[in-house]
C-alpha positions, 0 to 999 in steps of 0.5 A: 723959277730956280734961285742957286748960288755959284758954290751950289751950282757947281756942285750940282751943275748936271741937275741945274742944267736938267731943270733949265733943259725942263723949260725951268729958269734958273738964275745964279747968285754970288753975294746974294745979288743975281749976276746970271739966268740959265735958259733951256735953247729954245730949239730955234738954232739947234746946235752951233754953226760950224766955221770952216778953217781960213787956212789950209791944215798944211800950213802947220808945217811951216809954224816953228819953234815947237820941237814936236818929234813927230809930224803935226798932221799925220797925228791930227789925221790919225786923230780924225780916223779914230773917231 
């Protein structure tokens, strides 16, 4: 088991998160008391469950008071067709 300080974590996040994707456990400190435990995903869930939308994308149109020059949902549809 790994012991860091939050100041050190976040200058050495990515080997941190390295040793927990390892098995290892590492536990964080601020003023020498342990506020957190950093734990590798157990490979049970995998990766998070995706949550469809409760409203249709065209209801964006109707949201005022922005001033946008260009249309909201064309710009999010070029978006998707980018990637």
């Amino acid at each position: 088991m790994t012991t860091v300080n939050t100041a050190t974590l976040k200058q050495k996040l990515s080997h941190y998160l390295g040793l927990a994707r390892q098995g290892r456990d590492v536990l964080i400190t601020s003023h020498k008391r342990v506020i957190a435990r950093l734990l590798a995903e157990d490979g049970v869930s995998g990766r998070l469950p995706l949550i469809p939308p409760t409203r249709p994308v065209s209801e964006l149109k109707e949201i005022g008071g922005f001033g946008l020059d260009a249309d909201p949902i064309k710009q999010l549809m070029q978006e998707r067709r980018k990637r």
